[in-house]
Wavefront OBJ file of the C-alpha trace (Angstrom):
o trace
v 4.097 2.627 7.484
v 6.966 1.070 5.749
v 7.050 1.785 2.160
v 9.066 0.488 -1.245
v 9.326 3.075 -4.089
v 9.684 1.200 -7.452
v 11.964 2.227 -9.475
v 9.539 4.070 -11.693
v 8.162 6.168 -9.126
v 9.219 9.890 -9.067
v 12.262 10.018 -6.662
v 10.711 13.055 -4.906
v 7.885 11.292 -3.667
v 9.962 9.918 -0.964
v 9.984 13.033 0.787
v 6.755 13.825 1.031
v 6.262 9.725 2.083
v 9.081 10.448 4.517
v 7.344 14.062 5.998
v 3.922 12.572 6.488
v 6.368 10.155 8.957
v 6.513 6.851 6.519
v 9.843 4.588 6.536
v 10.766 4.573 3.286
v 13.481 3.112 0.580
v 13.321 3.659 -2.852
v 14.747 1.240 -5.340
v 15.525 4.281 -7.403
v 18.640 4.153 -5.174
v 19.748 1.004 -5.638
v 23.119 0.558 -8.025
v 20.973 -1.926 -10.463
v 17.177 -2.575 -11.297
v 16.380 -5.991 -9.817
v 13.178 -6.792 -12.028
v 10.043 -6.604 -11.030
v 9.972 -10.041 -8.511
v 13.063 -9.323 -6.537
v 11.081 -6.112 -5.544
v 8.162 -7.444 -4.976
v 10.508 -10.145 -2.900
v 12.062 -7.280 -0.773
v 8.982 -5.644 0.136
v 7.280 -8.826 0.970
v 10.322 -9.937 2.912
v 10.690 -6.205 4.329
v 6.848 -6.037 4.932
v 6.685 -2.914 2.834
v 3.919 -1.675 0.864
v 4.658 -1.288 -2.835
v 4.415 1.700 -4.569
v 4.206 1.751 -8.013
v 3.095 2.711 -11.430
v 4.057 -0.376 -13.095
v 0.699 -2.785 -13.946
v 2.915 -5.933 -14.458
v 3.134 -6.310 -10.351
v -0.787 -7.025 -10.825
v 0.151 -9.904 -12.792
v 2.605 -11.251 -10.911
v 0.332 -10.826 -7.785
v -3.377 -11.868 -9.326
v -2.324 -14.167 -11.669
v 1.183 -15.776 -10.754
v -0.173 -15.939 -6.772
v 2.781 -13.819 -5.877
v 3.085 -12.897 -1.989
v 2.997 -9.243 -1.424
v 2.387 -6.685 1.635
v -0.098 -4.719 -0.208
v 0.213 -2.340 -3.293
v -0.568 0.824 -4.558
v -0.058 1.623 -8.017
v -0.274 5.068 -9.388
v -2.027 5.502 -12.564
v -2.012 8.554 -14.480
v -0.123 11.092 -12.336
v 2.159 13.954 -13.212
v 5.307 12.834 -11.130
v 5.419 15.980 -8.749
v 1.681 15.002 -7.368
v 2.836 11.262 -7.312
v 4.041 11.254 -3.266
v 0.895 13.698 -2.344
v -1.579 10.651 -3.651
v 0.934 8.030 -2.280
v 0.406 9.805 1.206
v -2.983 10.150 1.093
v -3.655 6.581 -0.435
v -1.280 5.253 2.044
v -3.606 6.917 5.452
v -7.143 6.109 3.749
v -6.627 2.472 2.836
v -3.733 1.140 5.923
v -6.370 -1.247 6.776
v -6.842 -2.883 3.272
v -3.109 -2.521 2.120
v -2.649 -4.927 5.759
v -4.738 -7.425 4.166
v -2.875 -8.008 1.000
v -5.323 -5.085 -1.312
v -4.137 -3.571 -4.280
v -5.234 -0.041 -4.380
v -4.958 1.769 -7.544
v -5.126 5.793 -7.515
v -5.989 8.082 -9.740
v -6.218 11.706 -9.787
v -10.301 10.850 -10.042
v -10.772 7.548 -8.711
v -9.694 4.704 -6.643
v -9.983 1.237 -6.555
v -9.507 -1.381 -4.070
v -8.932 -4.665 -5.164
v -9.274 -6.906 -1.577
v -6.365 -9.430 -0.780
v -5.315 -11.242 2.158
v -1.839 -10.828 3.423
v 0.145 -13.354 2.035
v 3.807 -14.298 4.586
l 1 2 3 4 5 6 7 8 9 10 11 12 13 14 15 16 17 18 19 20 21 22 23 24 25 26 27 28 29 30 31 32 33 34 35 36 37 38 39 40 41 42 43 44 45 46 47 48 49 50 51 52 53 54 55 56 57 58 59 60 61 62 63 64 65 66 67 68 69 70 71 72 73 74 75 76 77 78 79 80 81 82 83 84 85 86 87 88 89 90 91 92 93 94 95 96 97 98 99 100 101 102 103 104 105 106 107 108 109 110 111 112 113 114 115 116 117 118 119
């Protein structure tokens, strides 16, 4: 699956996206923080999934009618388990992310908020 790390996301998660045999980029990388809609912009544009522990991409999705290729945010996660849940978040709920879903993961719950994908 192709994935975008936000910036916020623990830059070691990549690998373990990467070793479970993701495509990934992480905006970590990038020389400047483009703000939250110019990486929502790239994913959609990139068809990525977002990954993410930033709340303010609901917003701009829910609210604002934002297009998007599906996101997961991260909630609550010490940043060396971040890419573990990413992984697994990423194999249980392909189908929904397809369909536009936001899928928010904690270490004791998930939820699935159903979308349609959005191009």
């Amino acid at each position: 699956m192709k994935v975008l790390l936000d910036t916020c996301v623990w830059g070691g998660a990549r690998d373990a996206l990467r070793a479970a045999g993701h495509d990934v980029v992480w905006a970590g990388e990038w020389p400047v923080d483009p703000g939250d809609q110019e990486i929502l912009d790239v994913a959609m544009r990139e068809g990525r999934v977002l990954i993410t522990l930033d709340k303010d991409f609901g917003e701009l999705v829910v609210v604002r009618g934002a297009c998007h290729s599906g996101i997961v945010r991260l909630v609550n996660l010490a940043a060396r388990t971040q890419g573990e849940y990413a992984v697994l978040a990423l194999d249980r709920y392909q189908n929904e992310l397809a369909q536009g879903a936001i899928v928010t993961v904690s270490s004791s719950r998930v939820r699935v908020r159903a979308g349609s994908p959005r191009k």
